[in-house]
C-alpha positions as CSV (number, residue, x, y, z in Angstrom):
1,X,-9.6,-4.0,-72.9
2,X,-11.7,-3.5,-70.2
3,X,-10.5,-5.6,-67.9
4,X,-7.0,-3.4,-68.6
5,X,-8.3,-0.4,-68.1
6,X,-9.9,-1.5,-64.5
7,X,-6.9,-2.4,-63.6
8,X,-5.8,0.8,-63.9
9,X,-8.8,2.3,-62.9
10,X,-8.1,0.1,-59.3
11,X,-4.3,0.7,-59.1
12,X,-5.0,4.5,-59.3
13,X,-7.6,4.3,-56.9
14,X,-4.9,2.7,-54.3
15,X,-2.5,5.0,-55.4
16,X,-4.9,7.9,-54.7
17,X,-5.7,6.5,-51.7
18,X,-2.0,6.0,-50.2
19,X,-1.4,9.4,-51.6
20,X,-4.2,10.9,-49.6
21,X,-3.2,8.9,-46.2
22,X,0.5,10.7,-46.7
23,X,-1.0,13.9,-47.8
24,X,-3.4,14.5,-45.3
25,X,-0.6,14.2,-42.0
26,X,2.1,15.8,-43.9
27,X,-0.3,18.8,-44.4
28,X,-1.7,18.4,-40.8
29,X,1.6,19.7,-39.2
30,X,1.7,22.9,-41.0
31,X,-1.9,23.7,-40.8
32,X,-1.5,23.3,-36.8
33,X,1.4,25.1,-36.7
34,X,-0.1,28.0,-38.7
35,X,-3.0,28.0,-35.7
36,X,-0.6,28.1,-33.0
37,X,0.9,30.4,-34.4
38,X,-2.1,32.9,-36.0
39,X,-3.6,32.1,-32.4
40,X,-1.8,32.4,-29.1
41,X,-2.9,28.9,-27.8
42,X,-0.2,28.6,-25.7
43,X,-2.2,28.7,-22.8
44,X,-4.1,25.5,-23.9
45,X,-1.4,23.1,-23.9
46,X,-0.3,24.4,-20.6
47,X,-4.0,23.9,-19.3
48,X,-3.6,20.2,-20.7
49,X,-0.8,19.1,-19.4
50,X,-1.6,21.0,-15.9
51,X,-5.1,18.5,-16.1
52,X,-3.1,15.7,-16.8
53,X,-0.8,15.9,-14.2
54,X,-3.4,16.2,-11.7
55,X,-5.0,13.0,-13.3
56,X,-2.0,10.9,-12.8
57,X,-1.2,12.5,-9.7
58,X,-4.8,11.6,-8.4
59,X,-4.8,7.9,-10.1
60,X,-1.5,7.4,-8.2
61,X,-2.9,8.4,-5.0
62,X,-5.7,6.0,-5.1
63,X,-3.4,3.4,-6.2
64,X,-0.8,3.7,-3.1
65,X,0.6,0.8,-1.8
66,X,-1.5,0.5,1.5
67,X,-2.7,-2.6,3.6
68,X,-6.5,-1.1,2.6
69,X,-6.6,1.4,-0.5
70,X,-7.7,4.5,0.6
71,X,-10.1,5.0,-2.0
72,X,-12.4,1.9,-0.5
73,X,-12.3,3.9,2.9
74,X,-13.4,7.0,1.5
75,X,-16.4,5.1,-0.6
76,X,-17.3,3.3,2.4
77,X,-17.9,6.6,4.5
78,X,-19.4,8.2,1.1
79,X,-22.1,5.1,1.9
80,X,-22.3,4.9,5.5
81,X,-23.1,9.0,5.0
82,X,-25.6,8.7,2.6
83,X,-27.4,5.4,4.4
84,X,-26.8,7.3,7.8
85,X,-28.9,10.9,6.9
86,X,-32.2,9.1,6.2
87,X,-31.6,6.7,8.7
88,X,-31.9,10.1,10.9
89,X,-34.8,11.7,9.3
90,X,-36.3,8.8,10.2
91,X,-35.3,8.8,14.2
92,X,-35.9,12.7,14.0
93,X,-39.2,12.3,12.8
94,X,-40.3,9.6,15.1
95,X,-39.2,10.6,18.4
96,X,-38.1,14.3,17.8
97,X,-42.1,15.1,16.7
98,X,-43.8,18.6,17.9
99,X,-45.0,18.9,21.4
100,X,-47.7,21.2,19.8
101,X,-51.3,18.6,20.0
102,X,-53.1,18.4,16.4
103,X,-55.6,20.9,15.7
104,X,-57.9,18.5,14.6
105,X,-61.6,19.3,16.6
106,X,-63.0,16.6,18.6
107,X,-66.3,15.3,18.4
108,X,-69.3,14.8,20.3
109,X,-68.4,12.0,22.1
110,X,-64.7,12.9,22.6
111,X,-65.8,15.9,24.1
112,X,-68.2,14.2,26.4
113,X,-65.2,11.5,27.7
114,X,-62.5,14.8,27.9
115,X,-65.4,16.2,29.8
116,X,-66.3,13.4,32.4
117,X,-62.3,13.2,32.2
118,X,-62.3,17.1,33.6
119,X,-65.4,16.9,35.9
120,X,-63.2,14.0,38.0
121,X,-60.5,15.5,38.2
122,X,-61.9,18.9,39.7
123,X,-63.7,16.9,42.4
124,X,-60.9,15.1,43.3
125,X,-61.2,11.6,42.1
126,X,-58.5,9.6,40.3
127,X,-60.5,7.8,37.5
128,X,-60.2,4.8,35.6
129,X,-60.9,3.2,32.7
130,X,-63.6,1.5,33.9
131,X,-65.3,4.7,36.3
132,X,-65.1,6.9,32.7
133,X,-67.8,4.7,30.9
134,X,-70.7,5.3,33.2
135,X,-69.9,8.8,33.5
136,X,-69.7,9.9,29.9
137,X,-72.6,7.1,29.2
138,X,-71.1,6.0,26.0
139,X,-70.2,2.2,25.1
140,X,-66.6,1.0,26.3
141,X,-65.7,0.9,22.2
142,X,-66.6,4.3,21.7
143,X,-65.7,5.2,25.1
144,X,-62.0,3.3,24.1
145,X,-61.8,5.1,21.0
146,X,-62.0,8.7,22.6
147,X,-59.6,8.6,24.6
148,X,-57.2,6.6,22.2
149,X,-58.1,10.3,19.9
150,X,-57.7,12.2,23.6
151,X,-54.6,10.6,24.2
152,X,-53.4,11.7,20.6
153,X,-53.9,14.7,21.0
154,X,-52.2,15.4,23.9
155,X,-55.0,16.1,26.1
156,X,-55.1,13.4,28.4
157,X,-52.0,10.8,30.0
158,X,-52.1,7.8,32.1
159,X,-50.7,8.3,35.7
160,X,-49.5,5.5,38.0
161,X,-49.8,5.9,41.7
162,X,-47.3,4.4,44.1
163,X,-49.4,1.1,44.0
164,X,-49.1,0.4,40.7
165,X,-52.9,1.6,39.6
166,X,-53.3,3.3,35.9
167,X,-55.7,6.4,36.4
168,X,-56.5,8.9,33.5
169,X,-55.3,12.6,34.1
170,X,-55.0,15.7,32.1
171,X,-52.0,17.6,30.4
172,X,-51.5,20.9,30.4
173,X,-52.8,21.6,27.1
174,X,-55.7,19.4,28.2
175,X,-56.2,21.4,31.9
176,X,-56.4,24.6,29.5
177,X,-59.0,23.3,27.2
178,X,-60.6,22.1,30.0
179,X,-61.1,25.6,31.4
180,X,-61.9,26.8,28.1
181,X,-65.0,24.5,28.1
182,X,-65.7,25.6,31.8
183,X,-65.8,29.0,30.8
184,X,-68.2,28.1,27.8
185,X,-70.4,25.9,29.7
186,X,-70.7,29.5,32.6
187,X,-71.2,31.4,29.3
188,X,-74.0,29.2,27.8
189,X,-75.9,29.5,30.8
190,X,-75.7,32.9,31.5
């Protein structure tokens, strides 16, 4: 008896189940058509079918029968744009820096080089490398060093002459701290 009643127990099941799968699309129709109609969505569909017509209008543009797709050029400038704008940060950066010399204070011994540097200059004498050591009375390292921090800041520059020698002379920035130092120095002993 049991196994009787579940077979009707499973027969009604399926038939519920079939009944529900015809039920539920068959009441689906009028419930949408009730919405449309309680609603004005009129403007909806319109919207939709606008959207996909500018989808297949797009997807057959980028499928055109062309020797190169269109769509590859445009993704190859895309990349060459976005590689190229760091690529000129970078060349912006390195050659394109401010004329403006750090404002970073110079030591002791920087001083005393930029000094010797200055003192040449005003008497006349186109000095070297070799000439600044004695005069500032530091070691050639240290000596080396100062005017690598000199040169940095835009205080001092190498000048050639017309036979090829490399003397040490002084930018403008550098002449007007110079004269600043001059004007110090007058001060300090006044």
């Amino acid at each position: 008896m049991q196994a009787v009643d579940a077979k009707k127990g499973s027969r009604f099941k399926l038939v519920k189940t079939i009944g529900s799968w015809a039920l539920v699309p068959g009441l689906g129709v009028p419930i949408t058509k009730l919405v449309e109609s309680h609603y004005n969505v009129s403007y909806v569909s319109s919207a939709t079918s606008a959207l996909w017509n500018w989808i297949l209008i797009f997807g057959r543009w980028l499928a055109r029968d062309v020797t190169l797709p269109f769509w590859i050029v445009l993704l190859l400038f895309g990349l060459t744009t976005v590689l190229l704008v760091p690529l000129l940060v970078l060349v912006y950066g390195r050659y394109f820096k401010s004329d403006a010399p750090d404002s970073t204070p110079l030591n002791s011994d920087q001083v005393r080089v930029f000094y010797a540097i200055g003192k040449s200059i005003q008497r006349g004498a186109n000095i070297t490398f070799s000439e600044i050591v004695p005069l500032a009375g530091l070691s050639r390292i240290a000596t080396q060093n100062a005017l690598e921090v000199l040169s940095d800041q835009q205080l001092i520059t190498g000048v050639c002459d017309l036979l090829d020698y490399n003397f040490i002379s002084l930018t403008r920035e550098g002449r007007e701290f110079f004269l600043d130092l001059e004007s110090n120095a007058v001060k300090a002993r006044i």
